[in-house]
C-alpha positions as CSV (number, residue, x, y, z in Angstrom):
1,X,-94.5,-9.6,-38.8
2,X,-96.7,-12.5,-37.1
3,X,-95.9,-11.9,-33.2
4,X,-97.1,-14.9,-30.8
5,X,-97.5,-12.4,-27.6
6,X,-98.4,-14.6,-25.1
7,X,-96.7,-18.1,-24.3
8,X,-94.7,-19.8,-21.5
9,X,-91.8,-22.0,-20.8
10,X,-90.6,-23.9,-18.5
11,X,-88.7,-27.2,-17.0
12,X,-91.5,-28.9,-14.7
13,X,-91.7,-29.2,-11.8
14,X,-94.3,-30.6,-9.1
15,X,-93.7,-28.2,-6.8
16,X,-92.7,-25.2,-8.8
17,X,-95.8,-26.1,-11.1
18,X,-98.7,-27.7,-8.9
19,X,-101.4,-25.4,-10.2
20,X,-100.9,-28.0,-13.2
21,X,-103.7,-30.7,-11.9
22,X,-104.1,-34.3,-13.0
23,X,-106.4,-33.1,-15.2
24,X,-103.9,-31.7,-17.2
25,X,-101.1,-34.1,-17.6
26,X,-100.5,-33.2,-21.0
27,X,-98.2,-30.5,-19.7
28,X,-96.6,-31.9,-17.0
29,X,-93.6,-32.2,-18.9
30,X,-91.0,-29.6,-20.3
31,X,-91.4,-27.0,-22.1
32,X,-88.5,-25.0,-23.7
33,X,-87.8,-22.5,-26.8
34,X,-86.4,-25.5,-28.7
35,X,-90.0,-27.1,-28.4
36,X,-91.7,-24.3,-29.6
37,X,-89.1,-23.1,-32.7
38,X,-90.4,-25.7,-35.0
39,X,-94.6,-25.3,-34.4
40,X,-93.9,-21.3,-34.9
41,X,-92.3,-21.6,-37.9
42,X,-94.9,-24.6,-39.4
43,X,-97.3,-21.8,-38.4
44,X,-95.7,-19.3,-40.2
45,X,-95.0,-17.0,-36.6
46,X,-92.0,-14.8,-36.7
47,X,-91.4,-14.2,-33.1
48,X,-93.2,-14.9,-29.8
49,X,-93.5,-13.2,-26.1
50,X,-92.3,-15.3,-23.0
51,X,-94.5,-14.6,-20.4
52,X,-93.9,-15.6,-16.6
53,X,-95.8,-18.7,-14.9
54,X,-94.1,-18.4,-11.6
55,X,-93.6,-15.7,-9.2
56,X,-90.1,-15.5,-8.1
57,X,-87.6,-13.2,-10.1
58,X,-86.1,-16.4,-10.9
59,X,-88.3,-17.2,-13.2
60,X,-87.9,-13.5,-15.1
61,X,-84.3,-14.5,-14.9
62,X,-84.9,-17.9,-16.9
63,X,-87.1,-16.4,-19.6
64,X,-84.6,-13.7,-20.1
65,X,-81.7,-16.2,-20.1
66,X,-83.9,-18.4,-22.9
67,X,-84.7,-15.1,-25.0
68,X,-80.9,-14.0,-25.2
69,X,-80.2,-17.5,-26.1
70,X,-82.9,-17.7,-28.8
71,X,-84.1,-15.4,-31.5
72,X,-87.7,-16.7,-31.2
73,X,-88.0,-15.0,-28.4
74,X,-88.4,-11.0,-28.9
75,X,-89.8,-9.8,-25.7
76,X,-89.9,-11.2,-22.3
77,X,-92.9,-10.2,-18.9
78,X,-91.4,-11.7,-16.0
79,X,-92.5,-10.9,-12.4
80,X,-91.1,-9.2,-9.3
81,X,-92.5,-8.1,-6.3
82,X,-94.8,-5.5,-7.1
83,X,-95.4,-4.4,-3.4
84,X,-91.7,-4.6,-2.1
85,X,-90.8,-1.4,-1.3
86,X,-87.1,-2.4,-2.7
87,X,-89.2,-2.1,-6.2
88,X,-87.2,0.9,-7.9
89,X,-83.4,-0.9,-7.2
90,X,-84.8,-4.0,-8.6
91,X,-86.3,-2.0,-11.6
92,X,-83.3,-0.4,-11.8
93,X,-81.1,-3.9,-11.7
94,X,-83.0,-4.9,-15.2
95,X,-82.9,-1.7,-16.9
96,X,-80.1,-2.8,-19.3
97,X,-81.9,-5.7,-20.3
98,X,-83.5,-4.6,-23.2
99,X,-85.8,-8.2,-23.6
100,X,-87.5,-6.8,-20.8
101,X,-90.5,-5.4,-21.6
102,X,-92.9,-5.9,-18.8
103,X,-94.1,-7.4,-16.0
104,X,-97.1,-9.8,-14.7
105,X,-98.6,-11.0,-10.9
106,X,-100.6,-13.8,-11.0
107,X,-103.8,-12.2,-9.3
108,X,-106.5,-14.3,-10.5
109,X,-105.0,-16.1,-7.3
110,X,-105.0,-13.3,-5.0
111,X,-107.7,-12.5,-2.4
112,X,-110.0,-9.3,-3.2
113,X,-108.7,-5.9,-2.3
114,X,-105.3,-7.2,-4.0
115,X,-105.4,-4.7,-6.9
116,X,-106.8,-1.7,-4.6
117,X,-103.9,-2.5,-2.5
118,X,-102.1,1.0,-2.1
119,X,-98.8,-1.1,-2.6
120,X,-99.4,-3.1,-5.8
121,X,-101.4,0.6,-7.1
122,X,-97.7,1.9,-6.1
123,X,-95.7,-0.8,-7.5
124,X,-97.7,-1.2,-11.0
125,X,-97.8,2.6,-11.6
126,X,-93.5,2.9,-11.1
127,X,-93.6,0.5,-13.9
128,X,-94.3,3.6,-16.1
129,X,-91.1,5.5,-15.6
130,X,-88.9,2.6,-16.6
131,X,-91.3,2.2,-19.9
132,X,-92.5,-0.9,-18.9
133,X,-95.9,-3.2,-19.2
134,X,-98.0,-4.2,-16.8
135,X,-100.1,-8.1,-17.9
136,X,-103.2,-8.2,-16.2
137,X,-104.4,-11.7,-15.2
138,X,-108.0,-12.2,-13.3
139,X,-110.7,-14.1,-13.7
140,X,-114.4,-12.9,-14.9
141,X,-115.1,-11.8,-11.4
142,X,-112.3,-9.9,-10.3
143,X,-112.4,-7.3,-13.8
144,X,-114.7,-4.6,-11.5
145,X,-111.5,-4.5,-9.2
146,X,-109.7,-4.1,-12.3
147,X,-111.9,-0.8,-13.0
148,X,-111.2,0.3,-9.8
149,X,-107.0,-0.3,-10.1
150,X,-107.2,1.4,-13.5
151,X,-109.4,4.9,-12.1
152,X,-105.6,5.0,-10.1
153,X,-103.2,4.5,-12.3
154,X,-101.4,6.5,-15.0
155,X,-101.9,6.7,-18.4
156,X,-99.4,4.0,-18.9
157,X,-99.1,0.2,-21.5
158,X,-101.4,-1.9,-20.1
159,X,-102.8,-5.0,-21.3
160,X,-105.4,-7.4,-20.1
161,X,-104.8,-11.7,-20.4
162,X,-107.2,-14.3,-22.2
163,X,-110.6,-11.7,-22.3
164,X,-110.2,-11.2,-18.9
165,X,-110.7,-15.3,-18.1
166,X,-114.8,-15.2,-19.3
167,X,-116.0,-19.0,-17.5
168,X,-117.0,-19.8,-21.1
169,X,-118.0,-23.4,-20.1
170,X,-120.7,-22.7,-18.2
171,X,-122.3,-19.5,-20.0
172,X,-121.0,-16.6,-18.6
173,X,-121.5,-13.8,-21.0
174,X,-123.8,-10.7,-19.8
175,X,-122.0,-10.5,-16.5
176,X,-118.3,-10.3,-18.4
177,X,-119.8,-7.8,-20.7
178,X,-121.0,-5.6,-18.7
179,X,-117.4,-5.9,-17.0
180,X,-115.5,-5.3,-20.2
181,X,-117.4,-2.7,-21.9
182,X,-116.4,-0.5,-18.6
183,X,-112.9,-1.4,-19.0
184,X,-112.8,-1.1,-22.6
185,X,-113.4,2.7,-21.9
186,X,-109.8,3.5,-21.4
187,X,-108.1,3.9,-24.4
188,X,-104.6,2.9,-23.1
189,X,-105.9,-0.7,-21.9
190,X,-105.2,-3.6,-24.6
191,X,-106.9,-7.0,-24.3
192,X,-105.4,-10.7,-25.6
193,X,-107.3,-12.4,-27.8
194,X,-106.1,-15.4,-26.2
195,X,-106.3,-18.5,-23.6
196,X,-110.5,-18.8,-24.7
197,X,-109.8,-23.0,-25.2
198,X,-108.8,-23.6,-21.8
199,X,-112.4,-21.7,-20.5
200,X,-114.3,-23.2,-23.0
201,X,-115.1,-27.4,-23.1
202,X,-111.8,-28.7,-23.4
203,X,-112.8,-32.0,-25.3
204,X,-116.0,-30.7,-27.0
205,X,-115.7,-27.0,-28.5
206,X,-116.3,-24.6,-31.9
207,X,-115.6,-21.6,-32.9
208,X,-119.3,-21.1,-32.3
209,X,-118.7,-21.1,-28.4
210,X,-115.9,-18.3,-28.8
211,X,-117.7,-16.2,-31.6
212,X,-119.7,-14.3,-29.3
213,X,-116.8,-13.0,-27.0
214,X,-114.4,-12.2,-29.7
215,X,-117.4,-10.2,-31.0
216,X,-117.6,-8.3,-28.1
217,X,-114.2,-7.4,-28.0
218,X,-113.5,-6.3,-31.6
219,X,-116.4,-3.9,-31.2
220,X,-115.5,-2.7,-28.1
221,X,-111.5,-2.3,-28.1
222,X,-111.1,-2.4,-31.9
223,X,-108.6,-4.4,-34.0
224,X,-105.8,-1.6,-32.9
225,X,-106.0,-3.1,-29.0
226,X,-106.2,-6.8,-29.7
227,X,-103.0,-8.7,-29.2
228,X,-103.4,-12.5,-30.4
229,X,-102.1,-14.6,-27.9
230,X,-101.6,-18.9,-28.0
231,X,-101.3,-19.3,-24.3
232,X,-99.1,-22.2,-25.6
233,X,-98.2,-25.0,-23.9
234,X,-101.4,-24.4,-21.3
235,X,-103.6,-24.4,-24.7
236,X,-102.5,-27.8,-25.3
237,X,-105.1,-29.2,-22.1
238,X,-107.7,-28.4,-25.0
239,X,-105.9,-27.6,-28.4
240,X,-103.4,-28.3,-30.5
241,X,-101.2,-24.9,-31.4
242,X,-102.6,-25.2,-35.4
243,X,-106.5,-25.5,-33.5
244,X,-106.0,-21.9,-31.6
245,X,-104.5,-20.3,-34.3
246,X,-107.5,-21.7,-36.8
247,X,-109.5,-20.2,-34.3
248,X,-108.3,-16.9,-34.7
249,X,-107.6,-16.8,-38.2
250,X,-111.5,-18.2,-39.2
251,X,-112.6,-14.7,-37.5
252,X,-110.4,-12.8,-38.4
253,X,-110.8,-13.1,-42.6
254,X,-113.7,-11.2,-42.9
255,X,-111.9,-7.9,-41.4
256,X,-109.6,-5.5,-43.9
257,X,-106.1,-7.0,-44.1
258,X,-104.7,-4.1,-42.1
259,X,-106.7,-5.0,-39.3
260,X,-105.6,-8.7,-39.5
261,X,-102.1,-7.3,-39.4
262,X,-102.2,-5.3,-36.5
263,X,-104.2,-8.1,-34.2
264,X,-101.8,-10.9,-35.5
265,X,-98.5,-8.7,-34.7
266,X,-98.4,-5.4,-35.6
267,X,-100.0,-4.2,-32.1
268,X,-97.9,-6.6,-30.2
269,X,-94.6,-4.9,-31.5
270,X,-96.0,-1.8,-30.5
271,X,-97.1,-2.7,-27.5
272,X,-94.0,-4.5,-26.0
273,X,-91.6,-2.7,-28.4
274,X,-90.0,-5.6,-29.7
């Protein structure tokens, strides 16, 4: 089973989507299951994770209304309001959808002291006793808050987007090391091997320029916590879909074909319980 666990959809919007800058007008356009069918199967993907690129439950309401509608689609992480202190009812009100596997907050937009927030701590760790995931998304310089957020929470499935958001374009390695090899500590915490082409020179990248962090990560979390991830259609600022996967599959031949299985699905089926 080749899982795709981490891609988006959506019907555009200026308003809705306005992170989406003129730089990348390549996705200022729809995107919708029946635009992705075709490139997963051409790619030889079984199945693929929805994940949420707008914070309203509306949008955890779309993805799930796309996943029942199409079999591509085996898991969806929506969002709700992590700090509403109407959390469990709402938890409660999607407990019978079984697509549901998790949840995401954009915080690589939120101000420090987000994640230490007594609230979000709260609202993350209630995730736990409905079995759900928790999708963490920061950048670079936000991962020692992440240390702090995880010294508070339960044992419980967590999972960490795009390497934590290295700025790959401009050099940063040491710093993000450092960051993720204390992370890396706790056993439960997965990491994505995805989103690396959109931190990286979009017009003018290698393998050679992603080498180093995938390194990094393999030694440090092991082929058992790496989820491959497209971050399709946001890859397609820098990539085509067949690019990113190249990417991953050029590393990944050298390692046993049981560790090839697990990053390319295997864990991702685990991890969401698809």
């Amino acid at each position: 089973m080749i899982i795709d666990a981490h891609q988006h959809f959506w019907q555009y919007s200026p308003q809705t989507h306005e992170w989406i800058n003129e730089e990348m007008q390549v996705i200022r356009r729809d995107f919708l299951p029946q635009d992705l069918a075709p490139v997963l199967k051409a790619n030889g993907i079984d199945g693929c994770v929805a994940v949420q690129a707008d914070q309203t439950e509306a949008e955890s309401d779309f993805l799930l209304q796309m996943a029942g509608e199409h079999d591509i689609i085996k898991g969806v992480v929506g969002w709700t309001d992590l700090k509403s202190a109407a959390l469990n009812s709402r938890l409660e009100a999607y407990k019978e959808n079984t697509l549901l596997k998790g949840f995401r907050h954009i915080v690589q937009g939120e101000p420090d002291g987000f994640m230490t927030d007594p609230a979000f701590i709260k609202g993350v760790s209630s995730l736990k006793d409905f079995d759900l995931t928790y999708d963490i998304l920061v950048y670079s310089r936000q991962l020692p808050e992440v240390c702090e957020l995880m010294k508070q929470l339960p044992e419980m499935r967590l999972v960490i987007d795009h390497f934590g958001k290295p700025d790959i374009k401009a050099g940063e390695f040491e710093s993000w090391k450092s960051r993720i090899t204390e992370l890396s500590a706790y056993p439960h915490l997965n990491i994505k091997l995805s989103g690396l082409v959109t931190e990286g020179h979009w017009k003018n990248w290698s393998l050679s320029d992603f080498r180093p962090y995938i390194d990094t990560v393999l030694e440090l979390f092991g082929a058992k916590r790496i989820l491959f991830g497209s971050d399709w259609p946001v890859c397609l600022v820098a990539a085509s879909y067949e690019q990113v996967l190249e990417i991953v599959n050029q590393y990944i031949e050298k390692l046993s074909m049981e560790e090839q299985a697990d990053i390319m699905g295997l864990n991702a089926g685990s991890f969401y319980k698809l």
